[in-house]
PDB file of the backbone (N, CA, C, O) and the ligand in Angstrom, with CONECT records:
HET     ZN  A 101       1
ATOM      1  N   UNK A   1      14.257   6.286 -28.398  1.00  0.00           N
ATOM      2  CA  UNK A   1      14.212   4.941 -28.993  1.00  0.00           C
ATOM      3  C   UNK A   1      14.851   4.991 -30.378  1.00  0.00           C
ATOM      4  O   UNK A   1      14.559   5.960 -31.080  1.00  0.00           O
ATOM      5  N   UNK A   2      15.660   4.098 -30.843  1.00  0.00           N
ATOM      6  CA  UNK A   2      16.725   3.922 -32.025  1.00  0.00           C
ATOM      7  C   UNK A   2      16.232   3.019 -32.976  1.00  0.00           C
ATOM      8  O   UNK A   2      16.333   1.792 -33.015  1.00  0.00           O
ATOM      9  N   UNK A   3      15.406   4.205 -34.121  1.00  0.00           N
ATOM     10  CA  UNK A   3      15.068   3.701 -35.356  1.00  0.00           C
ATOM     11  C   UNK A   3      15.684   2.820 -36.357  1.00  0.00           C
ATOM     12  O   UNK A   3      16.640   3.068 -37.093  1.00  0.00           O
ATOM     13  N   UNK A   4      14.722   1.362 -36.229  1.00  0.00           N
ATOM     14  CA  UNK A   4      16.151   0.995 -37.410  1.00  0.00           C
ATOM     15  C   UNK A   4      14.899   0.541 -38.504  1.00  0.00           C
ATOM     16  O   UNK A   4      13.691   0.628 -38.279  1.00  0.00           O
ATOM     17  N   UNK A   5      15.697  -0.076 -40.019  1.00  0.00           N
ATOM     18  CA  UNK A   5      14.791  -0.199 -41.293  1.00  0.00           C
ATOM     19  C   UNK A   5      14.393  -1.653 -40.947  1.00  0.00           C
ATOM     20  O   UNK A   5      15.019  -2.570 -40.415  1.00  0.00           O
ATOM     21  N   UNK A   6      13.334  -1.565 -41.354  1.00  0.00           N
ATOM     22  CA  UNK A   6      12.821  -3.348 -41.169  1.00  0.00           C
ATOM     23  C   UNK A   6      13.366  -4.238 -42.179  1.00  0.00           C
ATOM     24  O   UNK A   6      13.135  -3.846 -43.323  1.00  0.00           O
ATOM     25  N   UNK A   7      13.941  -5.188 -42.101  1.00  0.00           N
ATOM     26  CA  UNK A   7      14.709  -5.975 -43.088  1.00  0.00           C
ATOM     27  C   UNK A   7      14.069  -6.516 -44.036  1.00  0.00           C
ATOM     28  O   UNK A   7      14.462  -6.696 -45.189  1.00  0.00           O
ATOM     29  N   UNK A   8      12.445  -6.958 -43.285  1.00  0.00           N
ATOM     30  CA  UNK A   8      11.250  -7.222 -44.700  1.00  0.00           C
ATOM     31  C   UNK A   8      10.817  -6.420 -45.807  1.00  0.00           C
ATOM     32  O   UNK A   8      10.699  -6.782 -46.978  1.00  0.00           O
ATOM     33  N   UNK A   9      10.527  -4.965 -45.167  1.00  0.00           N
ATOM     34  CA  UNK A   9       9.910  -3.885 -45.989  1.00  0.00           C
ATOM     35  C   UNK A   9      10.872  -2.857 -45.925  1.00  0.00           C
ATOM     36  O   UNK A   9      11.065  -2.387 -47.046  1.00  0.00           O
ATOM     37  N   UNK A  10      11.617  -2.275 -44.952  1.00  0.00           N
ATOM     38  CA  UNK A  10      12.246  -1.287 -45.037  1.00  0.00           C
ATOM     39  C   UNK A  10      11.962  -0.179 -43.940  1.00  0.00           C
ATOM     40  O   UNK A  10      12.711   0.692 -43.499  1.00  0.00           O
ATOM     41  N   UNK A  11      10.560  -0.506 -43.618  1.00  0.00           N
ATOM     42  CA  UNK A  11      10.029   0.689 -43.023  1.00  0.00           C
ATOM     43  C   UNK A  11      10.618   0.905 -41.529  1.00  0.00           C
ATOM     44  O   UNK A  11      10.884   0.000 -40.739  1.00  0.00           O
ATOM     45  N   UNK A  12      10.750   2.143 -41.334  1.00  0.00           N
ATOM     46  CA  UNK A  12      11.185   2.494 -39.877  1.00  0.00           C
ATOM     47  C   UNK A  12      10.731   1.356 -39.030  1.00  0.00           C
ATOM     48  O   UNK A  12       9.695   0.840 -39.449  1.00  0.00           O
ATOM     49  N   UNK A  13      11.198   0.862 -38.017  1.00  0.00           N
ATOM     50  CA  UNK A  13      10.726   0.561 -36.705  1.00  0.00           C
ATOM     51  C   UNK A  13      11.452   0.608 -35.289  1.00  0.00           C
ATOM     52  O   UNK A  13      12.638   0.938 -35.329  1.00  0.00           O
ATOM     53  N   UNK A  14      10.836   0.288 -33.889  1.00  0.00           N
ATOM     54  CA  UNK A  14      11.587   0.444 -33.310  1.00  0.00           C
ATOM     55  C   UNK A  14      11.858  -0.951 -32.546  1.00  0.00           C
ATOM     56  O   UNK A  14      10.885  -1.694 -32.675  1.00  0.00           O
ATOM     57  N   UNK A  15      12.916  -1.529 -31.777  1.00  0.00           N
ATOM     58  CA  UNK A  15      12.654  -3.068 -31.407  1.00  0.00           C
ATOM     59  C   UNK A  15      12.615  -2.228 -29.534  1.00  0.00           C
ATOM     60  O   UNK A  15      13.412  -1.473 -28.977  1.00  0.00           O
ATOM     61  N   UNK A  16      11.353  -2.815 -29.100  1.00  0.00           N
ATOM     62  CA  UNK A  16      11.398  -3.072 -27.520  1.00  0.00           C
ATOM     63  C   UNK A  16      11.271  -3.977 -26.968  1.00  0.00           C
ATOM     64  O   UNK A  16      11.105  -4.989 -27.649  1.00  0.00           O
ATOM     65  N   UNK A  17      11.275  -4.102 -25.689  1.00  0.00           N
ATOM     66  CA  UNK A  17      11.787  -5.386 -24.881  1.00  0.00           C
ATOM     67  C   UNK A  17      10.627  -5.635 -24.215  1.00  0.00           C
ATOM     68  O   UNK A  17      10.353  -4.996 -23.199  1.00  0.00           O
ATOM     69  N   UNK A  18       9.885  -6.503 -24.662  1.00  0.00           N
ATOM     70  CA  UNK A  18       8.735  -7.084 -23.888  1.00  0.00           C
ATOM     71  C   UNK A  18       9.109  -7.498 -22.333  1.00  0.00           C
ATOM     72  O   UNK A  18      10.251  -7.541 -21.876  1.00  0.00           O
ATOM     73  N   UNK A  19       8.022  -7.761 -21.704  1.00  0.00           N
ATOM     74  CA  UNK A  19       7.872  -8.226 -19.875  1.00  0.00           C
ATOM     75  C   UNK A  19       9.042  -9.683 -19.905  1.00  0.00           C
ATOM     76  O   UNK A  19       9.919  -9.810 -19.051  1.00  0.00           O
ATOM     77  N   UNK A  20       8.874 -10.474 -20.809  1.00  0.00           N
ATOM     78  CA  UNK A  20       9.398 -11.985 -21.460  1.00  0.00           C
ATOM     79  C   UNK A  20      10.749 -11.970 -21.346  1.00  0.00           C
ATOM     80  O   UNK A  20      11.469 -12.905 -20.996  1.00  0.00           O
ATOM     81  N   UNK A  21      11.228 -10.293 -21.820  1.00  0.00           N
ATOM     82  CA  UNK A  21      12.837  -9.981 -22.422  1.00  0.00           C
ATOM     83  C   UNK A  21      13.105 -10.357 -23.195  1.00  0.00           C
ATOM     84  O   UNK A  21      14.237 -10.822 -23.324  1.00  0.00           O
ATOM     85  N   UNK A  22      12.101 -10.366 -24.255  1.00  0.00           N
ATOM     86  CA  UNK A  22      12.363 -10.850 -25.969  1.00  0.00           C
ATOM     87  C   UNK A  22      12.345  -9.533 -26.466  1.00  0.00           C
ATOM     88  O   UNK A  22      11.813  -8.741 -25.688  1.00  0.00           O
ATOM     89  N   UNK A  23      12.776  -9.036 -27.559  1.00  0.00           N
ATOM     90  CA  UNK A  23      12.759  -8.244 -28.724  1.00  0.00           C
ATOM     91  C   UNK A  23      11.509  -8.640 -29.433  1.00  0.00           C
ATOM     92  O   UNK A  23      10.991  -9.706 -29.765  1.00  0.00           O
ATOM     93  N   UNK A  24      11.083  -6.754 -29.590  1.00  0.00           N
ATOM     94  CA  UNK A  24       9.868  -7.515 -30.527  1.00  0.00           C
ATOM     95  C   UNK A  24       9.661  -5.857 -30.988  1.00  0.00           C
ATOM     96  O   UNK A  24       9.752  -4.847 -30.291  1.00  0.00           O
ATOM     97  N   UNK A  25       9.247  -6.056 -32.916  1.00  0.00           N
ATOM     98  CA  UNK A  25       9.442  -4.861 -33.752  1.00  0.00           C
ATOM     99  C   UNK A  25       8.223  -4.334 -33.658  1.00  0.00           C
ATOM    100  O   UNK A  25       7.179  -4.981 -33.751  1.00  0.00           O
ATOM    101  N   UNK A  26       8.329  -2.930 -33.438  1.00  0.00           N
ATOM    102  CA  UNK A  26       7.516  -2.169 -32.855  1.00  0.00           C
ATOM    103  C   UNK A  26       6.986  -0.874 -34.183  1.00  0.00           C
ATOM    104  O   UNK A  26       7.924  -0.243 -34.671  1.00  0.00           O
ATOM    105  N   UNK A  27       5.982  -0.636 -34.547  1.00  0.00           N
ATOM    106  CA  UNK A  27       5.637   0.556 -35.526  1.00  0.00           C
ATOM    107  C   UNK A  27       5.961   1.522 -34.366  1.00  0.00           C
ATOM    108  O   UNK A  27       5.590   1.356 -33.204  1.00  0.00           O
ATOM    109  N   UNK A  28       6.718   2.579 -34.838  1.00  0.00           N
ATOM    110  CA  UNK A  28       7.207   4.224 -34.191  1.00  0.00           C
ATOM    111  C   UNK A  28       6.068   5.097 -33.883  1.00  0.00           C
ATOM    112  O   UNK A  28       6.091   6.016 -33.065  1.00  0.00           O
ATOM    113  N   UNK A  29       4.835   4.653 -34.773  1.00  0.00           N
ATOM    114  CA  UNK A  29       3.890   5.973 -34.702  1.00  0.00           C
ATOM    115  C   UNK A  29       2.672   5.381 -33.963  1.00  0.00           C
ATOM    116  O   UNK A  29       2.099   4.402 -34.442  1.00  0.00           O
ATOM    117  N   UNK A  30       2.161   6.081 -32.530  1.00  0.00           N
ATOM    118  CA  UNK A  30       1.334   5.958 -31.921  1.00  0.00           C
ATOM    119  C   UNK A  30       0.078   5.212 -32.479  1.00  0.00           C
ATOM    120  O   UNK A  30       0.381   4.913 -33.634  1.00  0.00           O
ATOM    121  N   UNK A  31      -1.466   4.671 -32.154  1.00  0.00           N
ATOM    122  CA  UNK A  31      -1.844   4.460 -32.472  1.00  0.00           C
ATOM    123  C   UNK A  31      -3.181   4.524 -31.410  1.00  0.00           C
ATOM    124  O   UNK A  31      -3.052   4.219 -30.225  1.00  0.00           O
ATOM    125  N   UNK A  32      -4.545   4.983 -32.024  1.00  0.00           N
ATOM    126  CA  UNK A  32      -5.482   4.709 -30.975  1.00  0.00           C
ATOM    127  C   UNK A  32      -5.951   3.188 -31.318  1.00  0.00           C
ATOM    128  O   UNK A  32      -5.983   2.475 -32.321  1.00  0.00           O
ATOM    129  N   UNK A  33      -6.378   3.054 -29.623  1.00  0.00           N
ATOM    130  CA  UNK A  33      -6.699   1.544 -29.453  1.00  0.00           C
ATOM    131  C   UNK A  33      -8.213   1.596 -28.706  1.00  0.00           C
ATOM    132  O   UNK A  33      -8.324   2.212 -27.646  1.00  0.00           O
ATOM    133  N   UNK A  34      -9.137   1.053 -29.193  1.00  0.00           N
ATOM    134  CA  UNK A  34     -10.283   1.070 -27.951  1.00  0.00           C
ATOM    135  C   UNK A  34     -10.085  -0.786 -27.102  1.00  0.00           C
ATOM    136  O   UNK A  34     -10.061  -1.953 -27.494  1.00  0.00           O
ATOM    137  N   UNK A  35     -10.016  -0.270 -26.196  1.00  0.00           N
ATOM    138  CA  UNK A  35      -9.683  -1.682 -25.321  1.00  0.00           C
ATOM    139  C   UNK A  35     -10.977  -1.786 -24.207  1.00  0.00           C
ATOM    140  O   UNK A  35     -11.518  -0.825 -23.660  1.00  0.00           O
ATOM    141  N   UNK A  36     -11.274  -3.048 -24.052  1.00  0.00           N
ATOM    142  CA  UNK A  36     -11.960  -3.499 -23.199  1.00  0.00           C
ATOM    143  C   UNK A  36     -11.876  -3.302 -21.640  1.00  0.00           C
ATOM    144  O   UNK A  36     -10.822  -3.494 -21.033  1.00  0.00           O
ATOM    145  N   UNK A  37     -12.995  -2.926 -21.049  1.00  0.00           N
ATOM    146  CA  UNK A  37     -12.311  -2.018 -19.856  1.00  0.00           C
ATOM    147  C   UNK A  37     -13.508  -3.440 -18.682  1.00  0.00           C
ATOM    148  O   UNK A  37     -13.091  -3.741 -17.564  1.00  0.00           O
ATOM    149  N   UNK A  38     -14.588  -3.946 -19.113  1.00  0.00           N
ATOM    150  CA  UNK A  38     -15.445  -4.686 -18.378  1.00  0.00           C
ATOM    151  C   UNK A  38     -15.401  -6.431 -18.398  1.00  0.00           C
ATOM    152  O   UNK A  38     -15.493  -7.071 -19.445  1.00  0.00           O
ATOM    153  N   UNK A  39     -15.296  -6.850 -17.488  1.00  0.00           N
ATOM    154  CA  UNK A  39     -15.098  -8.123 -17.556  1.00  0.00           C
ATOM    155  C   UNK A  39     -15.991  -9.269 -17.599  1.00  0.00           C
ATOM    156  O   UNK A  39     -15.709 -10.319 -17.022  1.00  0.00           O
ATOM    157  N   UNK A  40     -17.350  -9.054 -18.446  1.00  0.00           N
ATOM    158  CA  UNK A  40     -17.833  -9.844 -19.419  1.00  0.00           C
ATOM    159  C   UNK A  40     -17.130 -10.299 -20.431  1.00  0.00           C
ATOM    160  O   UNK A  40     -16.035  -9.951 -20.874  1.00  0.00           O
ATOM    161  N   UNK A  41     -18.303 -11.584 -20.933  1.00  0.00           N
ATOM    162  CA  UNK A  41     -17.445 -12.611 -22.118  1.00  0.00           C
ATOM    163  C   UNK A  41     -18.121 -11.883 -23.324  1.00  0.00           C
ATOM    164  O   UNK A  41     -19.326 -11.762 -23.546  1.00  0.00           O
ATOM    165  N   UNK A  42     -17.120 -11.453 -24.007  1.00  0.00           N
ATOM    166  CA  UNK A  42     -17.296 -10.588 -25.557  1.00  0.00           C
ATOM    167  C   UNK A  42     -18.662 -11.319 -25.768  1.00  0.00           C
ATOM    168  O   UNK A  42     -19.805 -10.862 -25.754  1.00  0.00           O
ATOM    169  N   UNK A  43     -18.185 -12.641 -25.976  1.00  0.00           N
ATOM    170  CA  UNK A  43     -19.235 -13.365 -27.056  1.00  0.00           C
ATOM    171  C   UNK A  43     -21.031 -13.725 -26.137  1.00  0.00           C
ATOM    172  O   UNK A  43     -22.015 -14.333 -26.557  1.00  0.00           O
ATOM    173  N   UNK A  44     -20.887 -13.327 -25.382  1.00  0.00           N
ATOM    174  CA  UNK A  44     -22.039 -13.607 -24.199  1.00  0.00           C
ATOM    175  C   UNK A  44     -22.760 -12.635 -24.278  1.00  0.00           C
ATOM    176  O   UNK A  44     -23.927 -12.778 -24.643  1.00  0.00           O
ATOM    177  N   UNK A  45     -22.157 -11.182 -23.897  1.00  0.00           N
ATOM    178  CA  UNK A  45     -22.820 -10.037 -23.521  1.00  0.00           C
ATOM    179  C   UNK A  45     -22.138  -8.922 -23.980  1.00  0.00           C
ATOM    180  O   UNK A  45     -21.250  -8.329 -23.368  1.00  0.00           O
ATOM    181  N   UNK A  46     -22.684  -8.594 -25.331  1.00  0.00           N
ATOM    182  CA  UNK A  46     -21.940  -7.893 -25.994  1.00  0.00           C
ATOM    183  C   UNK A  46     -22.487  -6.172 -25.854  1.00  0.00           C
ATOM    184  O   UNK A  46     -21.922  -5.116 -26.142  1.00  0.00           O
ATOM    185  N   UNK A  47     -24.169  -6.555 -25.135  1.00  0.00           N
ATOM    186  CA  UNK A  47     -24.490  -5.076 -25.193  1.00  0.00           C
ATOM    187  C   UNK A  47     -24.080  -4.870 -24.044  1.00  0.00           C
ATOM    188  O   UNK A  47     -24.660  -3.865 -23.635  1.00  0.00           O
ATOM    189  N   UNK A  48     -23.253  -5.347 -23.126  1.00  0.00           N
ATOM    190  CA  UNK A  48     -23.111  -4.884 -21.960  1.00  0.00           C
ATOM    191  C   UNK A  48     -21.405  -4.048 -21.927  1.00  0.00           C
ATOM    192  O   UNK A  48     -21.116  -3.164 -21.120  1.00  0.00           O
ATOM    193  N   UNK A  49     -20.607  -4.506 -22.829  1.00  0.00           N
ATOM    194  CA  UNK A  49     -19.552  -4.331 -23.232  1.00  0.00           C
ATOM    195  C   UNK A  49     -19.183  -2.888 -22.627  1.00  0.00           C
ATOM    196  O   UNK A  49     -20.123  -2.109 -22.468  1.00  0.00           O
ATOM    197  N   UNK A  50     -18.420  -2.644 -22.422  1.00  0.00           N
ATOM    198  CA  UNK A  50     -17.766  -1.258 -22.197  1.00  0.00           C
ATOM    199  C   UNK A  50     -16.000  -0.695 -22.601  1.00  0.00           C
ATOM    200  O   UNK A  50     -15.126  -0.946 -21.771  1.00  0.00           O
ATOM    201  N   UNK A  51     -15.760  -0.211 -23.447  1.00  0.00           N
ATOM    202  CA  UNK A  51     -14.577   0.198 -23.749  1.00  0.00           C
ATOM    203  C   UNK A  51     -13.762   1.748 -23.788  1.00  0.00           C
ATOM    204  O   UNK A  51     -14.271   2.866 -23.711  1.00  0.00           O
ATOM    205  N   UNK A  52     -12.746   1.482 -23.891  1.00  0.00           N
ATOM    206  CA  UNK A  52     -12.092   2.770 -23.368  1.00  0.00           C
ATOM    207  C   UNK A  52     -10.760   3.436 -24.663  1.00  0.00           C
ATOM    208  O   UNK A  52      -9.872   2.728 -25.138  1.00  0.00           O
ATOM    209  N   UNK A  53     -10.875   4.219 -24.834  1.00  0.00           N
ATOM    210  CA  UNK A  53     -10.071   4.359 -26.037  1.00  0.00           C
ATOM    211  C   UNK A  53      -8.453   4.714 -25.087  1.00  0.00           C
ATOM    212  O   UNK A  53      -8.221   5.171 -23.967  1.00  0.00           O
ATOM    213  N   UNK A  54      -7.774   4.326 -25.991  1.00  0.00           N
ATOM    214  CA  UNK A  54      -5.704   4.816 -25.013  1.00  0.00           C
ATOM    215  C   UNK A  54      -5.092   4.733 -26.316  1.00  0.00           C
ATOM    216  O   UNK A  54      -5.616   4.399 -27.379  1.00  0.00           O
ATOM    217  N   UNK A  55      -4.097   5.031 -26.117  1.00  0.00           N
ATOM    218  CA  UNK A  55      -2.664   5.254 -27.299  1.00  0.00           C
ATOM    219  C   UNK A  55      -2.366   3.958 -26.916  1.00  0.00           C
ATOM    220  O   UNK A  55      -2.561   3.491 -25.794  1.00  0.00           O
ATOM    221  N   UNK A  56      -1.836   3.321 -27.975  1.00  0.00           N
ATOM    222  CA  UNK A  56      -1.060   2.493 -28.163  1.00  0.00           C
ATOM    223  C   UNK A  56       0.044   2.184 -29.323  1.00  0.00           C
ATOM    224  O   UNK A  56      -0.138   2.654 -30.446  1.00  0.00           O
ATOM    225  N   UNK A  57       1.174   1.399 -29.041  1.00  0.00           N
ATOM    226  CA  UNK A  57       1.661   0.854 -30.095  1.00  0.00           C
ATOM    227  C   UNK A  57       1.298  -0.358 -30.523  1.00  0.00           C
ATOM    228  O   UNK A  57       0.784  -1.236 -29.831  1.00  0.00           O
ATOM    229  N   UNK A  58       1.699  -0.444 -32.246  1.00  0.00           N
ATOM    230  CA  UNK A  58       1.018  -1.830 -32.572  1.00  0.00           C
ATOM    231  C   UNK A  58       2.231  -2.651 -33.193  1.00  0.00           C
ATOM    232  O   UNK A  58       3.250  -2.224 -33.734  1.00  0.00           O
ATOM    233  N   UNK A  59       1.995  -3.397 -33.056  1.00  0.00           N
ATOM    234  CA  UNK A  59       2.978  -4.750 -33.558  1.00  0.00           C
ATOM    235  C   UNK A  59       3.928  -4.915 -34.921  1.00  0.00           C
ATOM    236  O   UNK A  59       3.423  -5.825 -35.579  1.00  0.00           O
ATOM    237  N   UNK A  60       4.864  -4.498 -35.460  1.00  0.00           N
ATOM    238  CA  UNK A  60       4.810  -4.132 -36.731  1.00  0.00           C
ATOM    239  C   UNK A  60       4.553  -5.756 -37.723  1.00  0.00           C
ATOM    240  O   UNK A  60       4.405  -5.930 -38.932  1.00  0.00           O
ATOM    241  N   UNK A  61       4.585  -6.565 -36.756  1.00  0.00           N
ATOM    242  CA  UNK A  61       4.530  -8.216 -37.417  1.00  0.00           C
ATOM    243  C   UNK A  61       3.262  -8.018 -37.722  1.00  0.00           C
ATOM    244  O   UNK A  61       2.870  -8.850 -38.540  1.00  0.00           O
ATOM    245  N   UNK A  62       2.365  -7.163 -37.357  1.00  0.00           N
ATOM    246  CA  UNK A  62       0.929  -7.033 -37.292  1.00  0.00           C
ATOM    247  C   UNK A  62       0.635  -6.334 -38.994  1.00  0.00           C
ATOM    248  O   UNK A  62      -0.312  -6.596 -39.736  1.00  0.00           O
ATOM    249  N   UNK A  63       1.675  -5.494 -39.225  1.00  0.00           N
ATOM    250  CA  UNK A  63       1.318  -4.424 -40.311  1.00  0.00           C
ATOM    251  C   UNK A  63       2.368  -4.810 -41.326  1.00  0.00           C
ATOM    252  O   UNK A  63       2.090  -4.130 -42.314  1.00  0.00           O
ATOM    253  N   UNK A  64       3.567  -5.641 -41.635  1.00  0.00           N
ATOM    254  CA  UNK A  64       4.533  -5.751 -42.099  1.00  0.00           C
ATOM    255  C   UNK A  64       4.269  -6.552 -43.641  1.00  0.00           C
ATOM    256  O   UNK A  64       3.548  -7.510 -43.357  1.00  0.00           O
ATOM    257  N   UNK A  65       4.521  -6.569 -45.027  1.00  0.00           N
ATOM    258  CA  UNK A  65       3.958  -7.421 -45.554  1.00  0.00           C
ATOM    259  C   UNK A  65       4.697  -8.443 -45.911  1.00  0.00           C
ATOM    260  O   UNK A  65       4.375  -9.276 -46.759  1.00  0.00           O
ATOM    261  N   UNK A  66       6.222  -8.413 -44.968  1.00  0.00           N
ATOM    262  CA  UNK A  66       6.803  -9.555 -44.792  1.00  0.00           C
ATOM    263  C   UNK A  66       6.970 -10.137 -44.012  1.00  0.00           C
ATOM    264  O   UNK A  66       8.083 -10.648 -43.893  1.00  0.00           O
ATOM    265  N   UNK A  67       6.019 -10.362 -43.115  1.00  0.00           N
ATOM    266  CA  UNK A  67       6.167 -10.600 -41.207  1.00  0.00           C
ATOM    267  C   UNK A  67       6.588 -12.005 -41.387  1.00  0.00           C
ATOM    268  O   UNK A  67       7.365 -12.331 -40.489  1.00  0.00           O
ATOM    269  N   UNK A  68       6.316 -13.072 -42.341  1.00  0.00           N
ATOM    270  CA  UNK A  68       6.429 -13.803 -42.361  1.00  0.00           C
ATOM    271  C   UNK A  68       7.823 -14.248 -42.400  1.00  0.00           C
ATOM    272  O   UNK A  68       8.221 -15.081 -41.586  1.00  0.00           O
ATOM    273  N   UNK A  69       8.553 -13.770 -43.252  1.00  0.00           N
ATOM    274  CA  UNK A  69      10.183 -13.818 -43.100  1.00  0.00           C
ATOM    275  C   UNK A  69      10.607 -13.966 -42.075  1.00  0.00           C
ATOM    276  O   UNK A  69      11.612 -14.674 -42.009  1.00  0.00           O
ATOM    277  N   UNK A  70      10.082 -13.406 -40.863  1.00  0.00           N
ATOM    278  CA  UNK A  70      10.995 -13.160 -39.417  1.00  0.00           C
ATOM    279  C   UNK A  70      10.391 -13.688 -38.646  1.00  0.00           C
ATOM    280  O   UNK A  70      10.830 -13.504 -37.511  1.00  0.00           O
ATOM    281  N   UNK A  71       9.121 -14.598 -38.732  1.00  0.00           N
ATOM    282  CA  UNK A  71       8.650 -16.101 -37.335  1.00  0.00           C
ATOM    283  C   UNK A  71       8.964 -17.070 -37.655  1.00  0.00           C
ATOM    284  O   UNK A  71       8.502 -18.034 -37.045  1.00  0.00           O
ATOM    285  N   UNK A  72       9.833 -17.280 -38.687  1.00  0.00           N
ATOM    286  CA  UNK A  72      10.661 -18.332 -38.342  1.00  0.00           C
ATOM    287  C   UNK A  72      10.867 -19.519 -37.489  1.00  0.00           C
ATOM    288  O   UNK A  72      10.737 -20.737 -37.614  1.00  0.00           O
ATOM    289  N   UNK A  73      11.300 -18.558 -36.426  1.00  0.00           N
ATOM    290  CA  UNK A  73      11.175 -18.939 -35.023  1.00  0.00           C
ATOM    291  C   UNK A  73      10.184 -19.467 -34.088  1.00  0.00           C
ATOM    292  O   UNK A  73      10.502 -20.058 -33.056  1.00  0.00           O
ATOM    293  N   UNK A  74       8.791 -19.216 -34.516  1.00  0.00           N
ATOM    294  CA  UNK A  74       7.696 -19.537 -34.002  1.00  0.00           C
ATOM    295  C   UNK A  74       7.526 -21.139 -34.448  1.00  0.00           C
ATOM    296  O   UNK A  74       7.960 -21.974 -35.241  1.00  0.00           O
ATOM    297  N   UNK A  75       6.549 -20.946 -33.326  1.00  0.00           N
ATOM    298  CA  UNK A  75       6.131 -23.067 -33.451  1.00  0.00           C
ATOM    299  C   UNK A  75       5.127 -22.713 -34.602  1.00  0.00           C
ATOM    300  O   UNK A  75       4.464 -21.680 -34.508  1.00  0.00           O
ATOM    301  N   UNK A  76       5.006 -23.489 -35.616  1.00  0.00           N
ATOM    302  CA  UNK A  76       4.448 -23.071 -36.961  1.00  0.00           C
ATOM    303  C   UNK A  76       2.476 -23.620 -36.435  1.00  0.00           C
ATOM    304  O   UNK A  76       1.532 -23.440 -37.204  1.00  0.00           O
ATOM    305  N   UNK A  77       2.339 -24.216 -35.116  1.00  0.00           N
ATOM    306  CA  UNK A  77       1.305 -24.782 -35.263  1.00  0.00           C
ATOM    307  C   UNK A  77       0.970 -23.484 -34.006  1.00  0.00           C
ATOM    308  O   UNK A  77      -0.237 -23.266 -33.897  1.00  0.00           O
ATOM    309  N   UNK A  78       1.299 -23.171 -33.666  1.00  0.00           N
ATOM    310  CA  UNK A  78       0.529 -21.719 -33.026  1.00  0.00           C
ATOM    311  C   UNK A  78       0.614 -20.428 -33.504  1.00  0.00           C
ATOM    312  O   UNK A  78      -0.028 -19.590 -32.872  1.00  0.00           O
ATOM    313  N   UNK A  79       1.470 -19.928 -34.803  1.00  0.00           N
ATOM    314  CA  UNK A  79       1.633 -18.837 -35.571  1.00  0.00           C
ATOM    315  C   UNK A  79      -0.074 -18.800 -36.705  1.00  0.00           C
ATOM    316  O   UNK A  79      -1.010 -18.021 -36.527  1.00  0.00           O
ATOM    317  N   UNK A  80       0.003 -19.750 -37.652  1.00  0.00           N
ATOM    318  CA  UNK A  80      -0.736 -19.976 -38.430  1.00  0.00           C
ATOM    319  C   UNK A  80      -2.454 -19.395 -38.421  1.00  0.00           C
ATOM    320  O   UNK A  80      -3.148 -19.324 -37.407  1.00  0.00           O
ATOM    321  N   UNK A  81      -2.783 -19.111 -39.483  1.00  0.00           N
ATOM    322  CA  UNK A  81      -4.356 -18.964 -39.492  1.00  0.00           C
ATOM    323  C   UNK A  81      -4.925 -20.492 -40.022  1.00  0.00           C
ATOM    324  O   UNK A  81      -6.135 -20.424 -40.233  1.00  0.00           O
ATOM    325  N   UNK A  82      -4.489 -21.540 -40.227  1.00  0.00           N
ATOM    326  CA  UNK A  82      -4.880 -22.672 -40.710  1.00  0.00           C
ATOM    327  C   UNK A  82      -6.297 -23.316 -40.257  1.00  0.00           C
ATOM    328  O   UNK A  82      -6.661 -24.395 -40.723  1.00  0.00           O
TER     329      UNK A  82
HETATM  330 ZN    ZN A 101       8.461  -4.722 -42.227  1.00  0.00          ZN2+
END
């Protein structure tokens, strides 16, 4: 995979191709994830919960402290924490 600098911060990333076939900037360095493995409602039954730890990658829009520069593109009324 072909490291390039993030245009917000600088930092390494990598761009992969989501299921969609969009581009989307990716942090390079693995990450553990505990993910939900049981199909209860979080907010219902939480002691029943069961999770599973896996590698993952995470989003660099997620970690970036200029993510904002580059959604642009997004519908501003589903991006937002408002
Ligand atoms: Zn960045």
């Amino acid at each position: 995979m072909r490291l390039v600098a993030c245009r917000g911060c600088g930092a390494s990333i990598m761009f992969v191709k989501k299921v969609d076939g969009r581009n989307h900037p990716m942090n390079p360095a693995s990450v553990k994830l505990w993910i939900r493995v049981d199909d209860t409602d979080v907010e219902d039954d939480e002691r029943s919960a069961v999770f599973q730890q896996v590698s993952g990658y995470q989003s660099h829009l997620e970690t970036c402290p200029n993510a904002a520069d580059f959604m642009q593109d997004r519908d501003p009324k589903k991006g937002g924490k408002s």
